[in-house]
N, CA and C of each residue as an Amber inpcrd file, in Angstrom:
protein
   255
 -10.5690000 -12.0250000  16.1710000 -11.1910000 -10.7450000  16.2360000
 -10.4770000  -9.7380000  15.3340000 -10.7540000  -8.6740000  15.0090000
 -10.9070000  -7.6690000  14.3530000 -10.9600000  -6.2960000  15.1920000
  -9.3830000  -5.6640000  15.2460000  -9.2310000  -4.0960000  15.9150000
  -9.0940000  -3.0400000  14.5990000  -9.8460000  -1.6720000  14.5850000
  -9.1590000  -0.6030000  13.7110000  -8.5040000  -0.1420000  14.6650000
  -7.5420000   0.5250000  14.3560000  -6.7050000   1.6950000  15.1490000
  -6.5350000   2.6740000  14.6840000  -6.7320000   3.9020000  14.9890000
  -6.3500000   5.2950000  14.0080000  -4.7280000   6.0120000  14.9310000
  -3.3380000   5.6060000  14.5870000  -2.6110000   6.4150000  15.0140000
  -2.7450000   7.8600000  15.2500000  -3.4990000   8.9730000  14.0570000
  -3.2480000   9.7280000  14.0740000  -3.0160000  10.8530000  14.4640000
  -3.9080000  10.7030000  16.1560000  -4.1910000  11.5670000  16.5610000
  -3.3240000  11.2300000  17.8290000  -2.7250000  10.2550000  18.1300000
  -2.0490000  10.0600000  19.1340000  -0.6930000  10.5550000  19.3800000
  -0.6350000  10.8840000  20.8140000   0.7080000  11.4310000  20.9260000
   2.0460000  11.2470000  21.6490000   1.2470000   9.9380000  21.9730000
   2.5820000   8.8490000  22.8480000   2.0750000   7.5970000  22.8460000
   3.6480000   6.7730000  22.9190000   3.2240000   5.4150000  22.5730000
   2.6220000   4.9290000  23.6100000   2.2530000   5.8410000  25.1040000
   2.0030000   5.2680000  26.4700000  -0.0660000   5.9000000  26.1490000
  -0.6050000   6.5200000  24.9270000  -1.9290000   6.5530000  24.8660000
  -2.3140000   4.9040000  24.4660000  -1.6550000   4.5220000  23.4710000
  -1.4810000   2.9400000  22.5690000  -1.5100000   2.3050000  23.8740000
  -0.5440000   2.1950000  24.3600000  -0.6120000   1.1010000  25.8200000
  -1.7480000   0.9890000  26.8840000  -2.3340000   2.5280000  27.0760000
  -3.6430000   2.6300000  27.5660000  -4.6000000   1.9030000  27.4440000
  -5.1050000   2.4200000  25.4460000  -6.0630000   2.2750000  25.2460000
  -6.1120000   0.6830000  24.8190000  -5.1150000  -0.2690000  25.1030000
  -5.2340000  -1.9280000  25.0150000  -4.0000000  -2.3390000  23.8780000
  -3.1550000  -1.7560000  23.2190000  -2.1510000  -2.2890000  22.4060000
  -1.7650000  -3.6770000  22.4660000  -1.1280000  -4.2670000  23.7740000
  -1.0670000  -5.5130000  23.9630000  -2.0180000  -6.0310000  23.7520000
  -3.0740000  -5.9150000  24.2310000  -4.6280000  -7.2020000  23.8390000
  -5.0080000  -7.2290000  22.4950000  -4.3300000  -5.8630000  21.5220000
  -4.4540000  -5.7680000  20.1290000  -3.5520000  -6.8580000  19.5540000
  -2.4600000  -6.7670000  19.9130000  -1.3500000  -7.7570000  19.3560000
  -1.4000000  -8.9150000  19.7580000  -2.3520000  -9.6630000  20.5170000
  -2.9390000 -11.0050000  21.1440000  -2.8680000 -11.9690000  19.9330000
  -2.5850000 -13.0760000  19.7580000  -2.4590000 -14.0190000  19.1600000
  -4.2330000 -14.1500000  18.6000000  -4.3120000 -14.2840000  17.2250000
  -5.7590000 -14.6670000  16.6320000  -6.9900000 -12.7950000  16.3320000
  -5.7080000 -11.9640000  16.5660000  -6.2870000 -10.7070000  16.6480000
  -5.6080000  -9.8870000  15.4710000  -6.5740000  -9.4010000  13.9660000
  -6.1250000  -8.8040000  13.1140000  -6.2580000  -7.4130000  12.8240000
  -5.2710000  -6.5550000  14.0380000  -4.9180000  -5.3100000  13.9930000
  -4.8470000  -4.4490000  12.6290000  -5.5320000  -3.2990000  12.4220000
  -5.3820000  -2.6290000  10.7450000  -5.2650000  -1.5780000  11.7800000
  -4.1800000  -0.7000000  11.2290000  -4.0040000   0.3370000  11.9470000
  -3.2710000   1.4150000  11.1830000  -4.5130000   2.5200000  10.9100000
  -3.8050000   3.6400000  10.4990000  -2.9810000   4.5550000  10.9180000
  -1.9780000   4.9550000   9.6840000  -1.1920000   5.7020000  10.4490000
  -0.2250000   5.2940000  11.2730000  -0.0010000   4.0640000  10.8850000
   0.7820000   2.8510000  11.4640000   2.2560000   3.7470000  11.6550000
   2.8890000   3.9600000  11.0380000   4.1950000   4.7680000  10.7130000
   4.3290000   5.7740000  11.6760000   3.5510000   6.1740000  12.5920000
   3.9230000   7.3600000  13.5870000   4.6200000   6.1870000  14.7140000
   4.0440000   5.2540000  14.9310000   4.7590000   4.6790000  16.4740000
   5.0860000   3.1070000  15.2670000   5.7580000   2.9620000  14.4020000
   7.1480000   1.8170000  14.3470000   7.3600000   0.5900000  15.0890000
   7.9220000   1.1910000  16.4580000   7.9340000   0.2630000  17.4610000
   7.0190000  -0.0140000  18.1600000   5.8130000   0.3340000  17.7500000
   4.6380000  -0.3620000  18.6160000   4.3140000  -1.6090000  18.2100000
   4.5940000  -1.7310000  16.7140000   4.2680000  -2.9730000  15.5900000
   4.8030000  -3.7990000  15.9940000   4.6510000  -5.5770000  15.8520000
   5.5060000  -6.5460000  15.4750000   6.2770000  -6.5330000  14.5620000
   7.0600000  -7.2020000  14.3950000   8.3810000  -7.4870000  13.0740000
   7.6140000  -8.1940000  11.9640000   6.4530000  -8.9130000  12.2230000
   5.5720000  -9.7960000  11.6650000   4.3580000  -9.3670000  11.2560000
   4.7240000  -8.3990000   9.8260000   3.3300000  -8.0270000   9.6940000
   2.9820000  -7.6010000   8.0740000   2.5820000  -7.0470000   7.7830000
   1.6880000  -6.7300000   6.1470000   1.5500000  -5.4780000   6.0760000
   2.3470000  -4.4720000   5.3940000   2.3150000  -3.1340000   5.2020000
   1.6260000  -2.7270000   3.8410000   0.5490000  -2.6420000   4.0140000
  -0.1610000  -1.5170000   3.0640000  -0.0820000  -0.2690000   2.4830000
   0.0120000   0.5860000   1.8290000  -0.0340000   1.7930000   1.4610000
  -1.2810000   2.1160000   0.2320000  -1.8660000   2.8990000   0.5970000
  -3.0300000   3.1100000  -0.8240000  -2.9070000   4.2170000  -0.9710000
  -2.3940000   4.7020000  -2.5090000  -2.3650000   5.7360000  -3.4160000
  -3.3460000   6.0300000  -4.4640000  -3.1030000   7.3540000  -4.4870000
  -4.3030000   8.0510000  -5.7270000  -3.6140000   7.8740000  -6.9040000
  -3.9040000   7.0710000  -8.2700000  -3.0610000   7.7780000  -9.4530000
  -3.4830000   9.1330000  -9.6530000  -2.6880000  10.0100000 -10.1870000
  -2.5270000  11.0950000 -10.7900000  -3.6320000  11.4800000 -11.8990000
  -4.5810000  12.0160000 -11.8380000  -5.6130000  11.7710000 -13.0510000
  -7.0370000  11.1790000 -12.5210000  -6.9190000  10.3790000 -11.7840000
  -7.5200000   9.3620000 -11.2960000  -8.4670000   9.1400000  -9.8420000
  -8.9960000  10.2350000  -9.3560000  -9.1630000  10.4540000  -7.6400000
 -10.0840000   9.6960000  -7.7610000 -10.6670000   9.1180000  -8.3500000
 -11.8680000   8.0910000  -7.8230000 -11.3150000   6.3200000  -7.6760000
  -9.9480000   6.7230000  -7.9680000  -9.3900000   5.2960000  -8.0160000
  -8.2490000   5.2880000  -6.9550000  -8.1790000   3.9680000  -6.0820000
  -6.6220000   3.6300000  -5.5570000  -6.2280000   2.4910000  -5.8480000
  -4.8490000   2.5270000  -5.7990000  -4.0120000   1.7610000  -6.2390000
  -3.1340000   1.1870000  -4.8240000  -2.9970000  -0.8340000  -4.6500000
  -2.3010000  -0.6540000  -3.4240000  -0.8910000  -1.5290000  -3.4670000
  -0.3580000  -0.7840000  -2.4750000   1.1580000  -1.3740000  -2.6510000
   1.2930000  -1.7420000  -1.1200000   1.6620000  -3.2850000  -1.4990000
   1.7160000  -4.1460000  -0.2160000   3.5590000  -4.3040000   0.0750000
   4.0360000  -4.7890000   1.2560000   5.1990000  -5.0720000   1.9350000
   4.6900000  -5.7810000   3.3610000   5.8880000  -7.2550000   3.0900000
   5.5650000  -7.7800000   3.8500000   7.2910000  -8.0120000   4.9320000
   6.5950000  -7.9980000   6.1220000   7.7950000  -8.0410000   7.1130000
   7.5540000  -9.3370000   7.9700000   8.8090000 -10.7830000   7.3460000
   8.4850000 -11.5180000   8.1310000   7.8190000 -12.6570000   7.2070000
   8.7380000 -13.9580000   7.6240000   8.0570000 -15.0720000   6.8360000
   6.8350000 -15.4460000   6.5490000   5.9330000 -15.0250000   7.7550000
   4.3250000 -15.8420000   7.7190000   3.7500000 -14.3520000   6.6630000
   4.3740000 -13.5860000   6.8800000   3.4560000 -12.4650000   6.1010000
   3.6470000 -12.2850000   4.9070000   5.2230000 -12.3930000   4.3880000
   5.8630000 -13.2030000   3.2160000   4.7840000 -13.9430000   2.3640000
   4.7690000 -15.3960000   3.3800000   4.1340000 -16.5530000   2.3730000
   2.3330000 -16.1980000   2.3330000   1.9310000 -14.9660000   3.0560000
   0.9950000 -14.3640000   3.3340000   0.4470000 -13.5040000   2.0460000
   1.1770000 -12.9460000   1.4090000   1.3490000 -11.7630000   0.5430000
   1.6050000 -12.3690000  -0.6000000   2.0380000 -13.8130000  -0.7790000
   2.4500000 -14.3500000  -1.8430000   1.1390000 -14.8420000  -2.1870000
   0.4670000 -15.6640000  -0.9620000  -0.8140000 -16.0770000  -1.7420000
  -1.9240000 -14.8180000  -1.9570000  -1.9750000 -14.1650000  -1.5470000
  -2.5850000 -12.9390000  -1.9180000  -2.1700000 -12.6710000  -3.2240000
  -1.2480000 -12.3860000  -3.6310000  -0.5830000 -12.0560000  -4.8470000
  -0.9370000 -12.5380000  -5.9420000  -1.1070000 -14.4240000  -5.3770000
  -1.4420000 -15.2150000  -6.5940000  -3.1870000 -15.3380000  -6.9600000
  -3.7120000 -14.8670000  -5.7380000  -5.1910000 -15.3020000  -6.1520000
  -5.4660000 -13.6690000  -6.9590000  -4.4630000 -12.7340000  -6.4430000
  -5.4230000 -11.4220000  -6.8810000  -3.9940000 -11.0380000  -8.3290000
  -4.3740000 -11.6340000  -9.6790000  -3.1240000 -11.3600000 -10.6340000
  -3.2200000  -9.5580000 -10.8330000
């Protein structure tokens, strides 16, 4: 399955726990969650960090810069890497 999450508007890590966090992080479940960076420790150690930027000049375009935390996301990001030169 497939969760969005929007951090942004949240204001404790006990709204996340509410609204299902654990059943998000369920094994076979691919969490995208914006705004990821306000709650840190809500994340696994095991995961694929995104960032998408505007170039300068450029607002109709983004540019993305991946980081991966964690072997499976590692060898995750690598094949990504290689299919997309």
């Amino acid at each position: 399955g497939l969760v969005h999450a929007d951090f942004y508007r949240v204001e404790a890590l006990a709204e996340l726990e509410d609204a299902g966090l654990s059943d998000w992080l369920a094994p076979g479940i691919l969490l995208l969650a914006e705004w990821a960076d306000r709650f840190p420790a809500a994340l696994p150690g095991e995961r694929l960090t995104l960032h998408f930027e505007t170039p300068q000049g450029a607002p109709e375009q983004r540019r993305v810069a991946a980081r991966a935390s964690g072997q499976r996301a590692r060898q995750t990001l690598e094949r990504w890497r290689a299919q997309c030169p």
